[in-house]
N, C-alpha and C positions, 0 to 999 in steps of 0.2 A: 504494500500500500504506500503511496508516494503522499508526500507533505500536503501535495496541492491536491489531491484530493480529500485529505482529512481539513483542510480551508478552504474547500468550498462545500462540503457535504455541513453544512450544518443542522441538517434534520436526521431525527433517527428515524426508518424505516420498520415496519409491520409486516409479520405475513400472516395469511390467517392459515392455520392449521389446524383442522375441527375444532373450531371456536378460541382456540389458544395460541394469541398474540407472544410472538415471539421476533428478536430484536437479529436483523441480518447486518450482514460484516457489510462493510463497502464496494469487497468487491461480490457480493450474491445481488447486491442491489443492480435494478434495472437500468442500464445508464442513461435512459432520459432521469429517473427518478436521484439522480446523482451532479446533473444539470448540465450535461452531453450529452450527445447524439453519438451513439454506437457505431465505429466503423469495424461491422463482424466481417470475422478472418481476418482482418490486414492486421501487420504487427504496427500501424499507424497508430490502434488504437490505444496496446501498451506506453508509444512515448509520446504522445497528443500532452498528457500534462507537463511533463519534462517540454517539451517544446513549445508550449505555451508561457509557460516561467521564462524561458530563458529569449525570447522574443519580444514581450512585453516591454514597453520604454520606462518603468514602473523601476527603483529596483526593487528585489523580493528578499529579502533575511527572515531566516527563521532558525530562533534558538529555543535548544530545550530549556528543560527548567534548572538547570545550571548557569542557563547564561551563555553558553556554546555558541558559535553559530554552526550548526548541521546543513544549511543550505545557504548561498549566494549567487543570485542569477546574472547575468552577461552585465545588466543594468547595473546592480550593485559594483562590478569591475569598472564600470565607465565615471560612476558617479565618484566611488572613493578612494579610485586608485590601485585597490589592492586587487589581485589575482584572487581565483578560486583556492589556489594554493596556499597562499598568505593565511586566507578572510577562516577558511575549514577550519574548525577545532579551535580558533581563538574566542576569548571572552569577547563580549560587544562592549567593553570598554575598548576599544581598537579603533572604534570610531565616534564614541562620548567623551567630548571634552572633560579635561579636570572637575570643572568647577559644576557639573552636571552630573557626575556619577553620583555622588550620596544619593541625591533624589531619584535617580534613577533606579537604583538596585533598592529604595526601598518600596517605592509602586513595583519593582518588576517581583520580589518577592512576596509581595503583598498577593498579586494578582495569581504567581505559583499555588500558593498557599490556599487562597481563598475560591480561586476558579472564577472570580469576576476582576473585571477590568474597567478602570473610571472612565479610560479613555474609551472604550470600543467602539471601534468602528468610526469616532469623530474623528477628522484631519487636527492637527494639530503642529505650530510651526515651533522648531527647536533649531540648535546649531549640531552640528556634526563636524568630523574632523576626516579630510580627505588625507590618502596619504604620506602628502607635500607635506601637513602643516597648518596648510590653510585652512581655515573657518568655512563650512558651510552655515546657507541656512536652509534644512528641509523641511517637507512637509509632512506627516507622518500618519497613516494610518494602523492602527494594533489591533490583532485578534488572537484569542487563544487560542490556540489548538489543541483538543480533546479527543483521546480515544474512544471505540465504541465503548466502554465500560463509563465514561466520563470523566476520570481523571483527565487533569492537563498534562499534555505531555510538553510545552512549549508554547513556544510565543512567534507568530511571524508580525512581521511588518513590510508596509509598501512605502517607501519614500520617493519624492518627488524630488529634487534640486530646483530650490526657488527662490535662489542667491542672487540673480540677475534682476529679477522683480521686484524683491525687496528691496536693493541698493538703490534701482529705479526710485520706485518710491521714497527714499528717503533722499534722495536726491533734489526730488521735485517737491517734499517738502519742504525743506530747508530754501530752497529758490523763493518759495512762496513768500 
């Protein structure tokens, strides 16, 4: 089972079996009811999510509940520098500045901990650190990621780079 299908499966499935509701894996689930369209027999269908992640202009991180990152898509290489190589297996302090980690690891452990998240789902603008040094500013979207049992097992995020926008704006307010 791939990442990107346990963040985007956010419903759990039913089958009835003489009257007795029972809970299927993801991959028994039907894949419109998984929110695809099935291409049967072709092995397209196995890396359709893997190639969606990594085509996306979006980047995609996803860490477990360590803090890891277990995934970095092509986006995330463009945005902050670092290779797949690099990003695999490091903490996501790699790319939180200093003075934003306390806050960070205590929402991200809050969030491990308790299976909800303050942010979900809203955009959210922070700084990030490319791997130059430089300051971003992105824009962030977080969801947990949850086994079919419900545990969390991790955390992805989508970040935008909306550095150029920003500076824009503060540009043109300060003009003002």
């Amino acid at each position: 089972m791939s990442v990107l299908s346990d963040v985007f499966d956010g419903s759990s499935a039913a089958n009835v079996n003489f009257g007795a509701p029972r809970e299927l894996t993801t991959e028994q689930r039907p894949a419109r009811a998984r929110g695809y369209r099935s291409l049967e027999g072709s092995m397209e269908n196995d890396l359709l999510p893997e190639r969606i992640l990594d085509q996306i202009a979006d980047a995609v991180i996803y860490a477990d509940r360590s803090g890891e990152i277990a995934r970095w898509n092509r986006a995330s290489v463009a945005m902050f520098g670092f290779s797949s190589e690099e990003a695999l297996g490091q903490r996501l302090d790699l790319i939180i500045p200093g003075h934003l980690r306390a806050p960070h690891w205590r929402g991200f452990d809050a969030a491990m901990s308790t299976g909800v998240m303050k942010l979900q789902g809203r955009p959210t603008l922070t700084r990030a650190l490319h791997k130059s040094g430089r300051k971003l500013y992105v824009e962030l979207t977080f969801a947990l990621v949850k086994g079919v049992d419900g545990d969390v097992l991790g955390s992805v995020a989508m970040a935008r780079d909306v550095t150029e926008r920003i500076e824009r704006e503060r540009s043109a307010a300060r003009a003002a």
